[in-house]
C-alpha positions in Angstrom: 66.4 -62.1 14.6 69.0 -60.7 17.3 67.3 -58.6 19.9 69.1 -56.5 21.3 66.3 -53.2 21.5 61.6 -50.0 22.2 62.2 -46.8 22.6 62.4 -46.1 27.3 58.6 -44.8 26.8 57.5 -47.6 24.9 56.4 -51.1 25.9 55.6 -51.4 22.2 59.4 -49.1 22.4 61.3 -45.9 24.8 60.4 -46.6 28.4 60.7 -50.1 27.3 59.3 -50.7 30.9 56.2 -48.8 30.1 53.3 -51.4 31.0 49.6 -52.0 32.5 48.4 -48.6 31.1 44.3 -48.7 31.0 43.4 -48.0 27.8 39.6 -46.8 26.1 37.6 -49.3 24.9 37.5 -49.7 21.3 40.1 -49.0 18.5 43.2 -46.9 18.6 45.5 -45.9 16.3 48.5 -43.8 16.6 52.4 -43.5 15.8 55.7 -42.5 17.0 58.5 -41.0 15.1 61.6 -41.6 16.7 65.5 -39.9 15.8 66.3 -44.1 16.3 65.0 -47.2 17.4 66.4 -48.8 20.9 64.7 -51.5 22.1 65.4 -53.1 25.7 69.1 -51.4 25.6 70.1 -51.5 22.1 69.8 -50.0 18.8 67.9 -51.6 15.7 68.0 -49.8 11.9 70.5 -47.4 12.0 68.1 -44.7 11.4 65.3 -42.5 12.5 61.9 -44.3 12.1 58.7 -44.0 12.1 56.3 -46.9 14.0 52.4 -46.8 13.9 50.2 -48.5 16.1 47.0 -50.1 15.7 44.9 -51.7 18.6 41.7 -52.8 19.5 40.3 -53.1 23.3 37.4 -55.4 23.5 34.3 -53.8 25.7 33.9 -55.1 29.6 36.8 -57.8 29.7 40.1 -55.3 28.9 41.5 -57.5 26.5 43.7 -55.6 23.8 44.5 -57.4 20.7 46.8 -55.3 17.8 49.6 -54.4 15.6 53.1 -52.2 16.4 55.5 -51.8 13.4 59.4 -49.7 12.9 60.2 -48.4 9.5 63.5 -47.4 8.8 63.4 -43.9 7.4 66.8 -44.4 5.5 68.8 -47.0 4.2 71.6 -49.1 5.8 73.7 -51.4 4.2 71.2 -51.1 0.9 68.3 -52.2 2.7 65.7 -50.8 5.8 64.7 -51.8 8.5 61.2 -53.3 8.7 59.5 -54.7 11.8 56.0 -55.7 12.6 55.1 -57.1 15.6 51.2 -59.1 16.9 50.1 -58.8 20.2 47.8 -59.9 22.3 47.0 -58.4 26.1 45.2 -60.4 29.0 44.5 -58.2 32.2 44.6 -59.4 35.6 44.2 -57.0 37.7 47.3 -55.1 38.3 49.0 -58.1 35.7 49.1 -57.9 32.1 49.6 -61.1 30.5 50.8 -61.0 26.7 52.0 -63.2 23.7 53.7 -61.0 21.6 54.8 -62.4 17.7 58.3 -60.2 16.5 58.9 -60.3 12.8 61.7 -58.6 11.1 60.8 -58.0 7.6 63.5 -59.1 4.4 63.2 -59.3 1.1 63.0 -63.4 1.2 60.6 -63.5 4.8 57.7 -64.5 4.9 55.1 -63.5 7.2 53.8 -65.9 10.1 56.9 -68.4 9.1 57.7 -69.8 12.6 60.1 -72.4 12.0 63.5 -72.6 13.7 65.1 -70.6 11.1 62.0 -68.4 10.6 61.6 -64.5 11.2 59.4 -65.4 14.0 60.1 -65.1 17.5 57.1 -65.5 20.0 57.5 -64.3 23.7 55.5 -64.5 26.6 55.8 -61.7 29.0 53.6 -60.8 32.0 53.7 -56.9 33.6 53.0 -55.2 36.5 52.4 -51.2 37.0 50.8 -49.8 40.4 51.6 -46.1 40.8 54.7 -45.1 40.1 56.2 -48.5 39.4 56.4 -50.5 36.7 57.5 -54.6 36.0 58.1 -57.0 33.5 59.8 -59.8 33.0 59.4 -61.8 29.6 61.1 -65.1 27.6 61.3 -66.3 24.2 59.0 -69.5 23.5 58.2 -70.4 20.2 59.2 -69.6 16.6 63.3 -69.2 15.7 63.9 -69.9 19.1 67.3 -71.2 18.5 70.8 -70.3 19.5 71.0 -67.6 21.2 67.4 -66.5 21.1 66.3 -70.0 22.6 64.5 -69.4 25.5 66.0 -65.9 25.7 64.7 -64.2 28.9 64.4 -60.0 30.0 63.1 -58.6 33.0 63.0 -54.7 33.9 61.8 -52.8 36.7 60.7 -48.7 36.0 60.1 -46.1 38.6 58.4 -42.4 37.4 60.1 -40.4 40.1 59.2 -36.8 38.5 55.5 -35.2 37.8 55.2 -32.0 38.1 54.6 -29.0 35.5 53.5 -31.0 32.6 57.1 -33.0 33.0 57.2 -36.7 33.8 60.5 -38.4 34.0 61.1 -42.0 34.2 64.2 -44.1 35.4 64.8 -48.2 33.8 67.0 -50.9 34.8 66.4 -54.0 32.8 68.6 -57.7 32.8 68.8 -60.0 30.2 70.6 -62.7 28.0 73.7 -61.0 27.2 74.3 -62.9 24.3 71.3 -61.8 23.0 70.8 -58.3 24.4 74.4 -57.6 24.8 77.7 -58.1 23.2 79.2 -61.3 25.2 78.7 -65.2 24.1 77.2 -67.4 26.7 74.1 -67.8 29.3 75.0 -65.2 31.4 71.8 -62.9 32.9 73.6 -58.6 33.0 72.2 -55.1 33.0 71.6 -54.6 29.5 69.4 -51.8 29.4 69.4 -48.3 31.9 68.3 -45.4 31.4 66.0 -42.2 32.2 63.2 -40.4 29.7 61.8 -37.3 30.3 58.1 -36.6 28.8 55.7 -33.4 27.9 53.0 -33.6 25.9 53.8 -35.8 23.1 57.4 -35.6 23.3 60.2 -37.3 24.8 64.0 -37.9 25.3 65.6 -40.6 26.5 68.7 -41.5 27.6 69.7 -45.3 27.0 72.8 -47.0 28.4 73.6 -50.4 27.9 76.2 -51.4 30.5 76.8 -55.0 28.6 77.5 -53.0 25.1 79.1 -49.7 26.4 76.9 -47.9 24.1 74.9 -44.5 25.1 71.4 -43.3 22.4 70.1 -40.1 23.3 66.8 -40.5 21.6 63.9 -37.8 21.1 60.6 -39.4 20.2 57.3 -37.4 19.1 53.8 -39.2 19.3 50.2 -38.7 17.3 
């Protein structure tokens, strides 16, 4: 699986930066539908999607275990794009510690097949949010972690520099292995992912650049 990119508001996703949010205690289920799916600067599907959410908080200890998924709403190339992903969150105070399994759905995958030519790809990736600021900075550890995805590695950094009249706007600026989340061959660490979203209520739009790439999404996103 190449990846190259969630939505800016998303950490499951758009503010791909978006981390270490407190969340209720129990389960929670929701979904996004998105005009198309970027993921830490660049675009997966071809298509507008739609990507549910399913997670459970355990009482007194904060740890969040659950589900994220992207369907493809249409068809490219005769087939859609499916993705579901397994995480698992660890709190540390203003740290989030989580193991997150990616697998991109085909017709011959299967499911929870980690081997080096596997769908699987298993990252570790630890966060930090305090106010306005937001951090993360994550590597590829287990699973088809091969090529170009061996030990692929990602870090952001997010600011929210607008609140005010129900609007929130959020700036990103992430680096990573352009081979991986650019268009370039080799080790080489670039910005591969800017951009700014701008929120009310349960809608946003996002602009997402990817310096590496060259390539601009303007992205509207509505949540439930």
């Amino acid at each position: 699986m190449k990846k190259t990119a969630k939505l800016l508001t998303l950490a499951v996703a758009i503010f791909a930066g978006s981390v270490g949010t407190a969340q209720a205690e129990g389960f929670k289920v929701g979904a996004d539908v998105v005009s198309s799916y970027v993921w830490r600067g660049g675009e997966l599907g071809n298509s507008p999607a739609i990507q549910p959410a399913l997670s459970y908080t355990f009482p007194g200890i904060g740890i969040v275990v659950g589900g994220w998924g992207s369907y493809a709403i249409s068809q490219d190339a005769g087939t859609r794009y499916k993705e579901v992903d397994l995480f698992a969150t660890i709190p540390v105070g203003p740290l989030s510690f989580t193991v997150t399994d990616y697998y991109t759905s085909t017709a011959t995958s299967r499911s929870f097949d980690f081997t080096n030519d596997g769908p699987n790809i298993v990252e570790l990736s630890v966060a930090y949010a305090k106010e306005n600021v937001s951090l993360l900075a994550a590597i590829n550890v287990a699973g088809n972690n091969t090529g170009a995805n061996k030990n692929a590695k990602y870090c952001e950094a997010g600011y929210k520099f607008y609140d005010k009249d129900g609007y929130t706007a959020k700036g990103v600026v992430g680096l990573g292995d352009e081979d991986v989340y650019g268009d370039k061959e080799g080790d080489k660490i670039a910005v591969v992912n800017t951009g700014v979203s701008v929120s009310k209520d349960r809608y946003t739009a996002s602009y997402i650049y990817n310096p590496d790439t060259e390539a601009s999404n303007l992205v509207f996103m509505a949540s439930f």
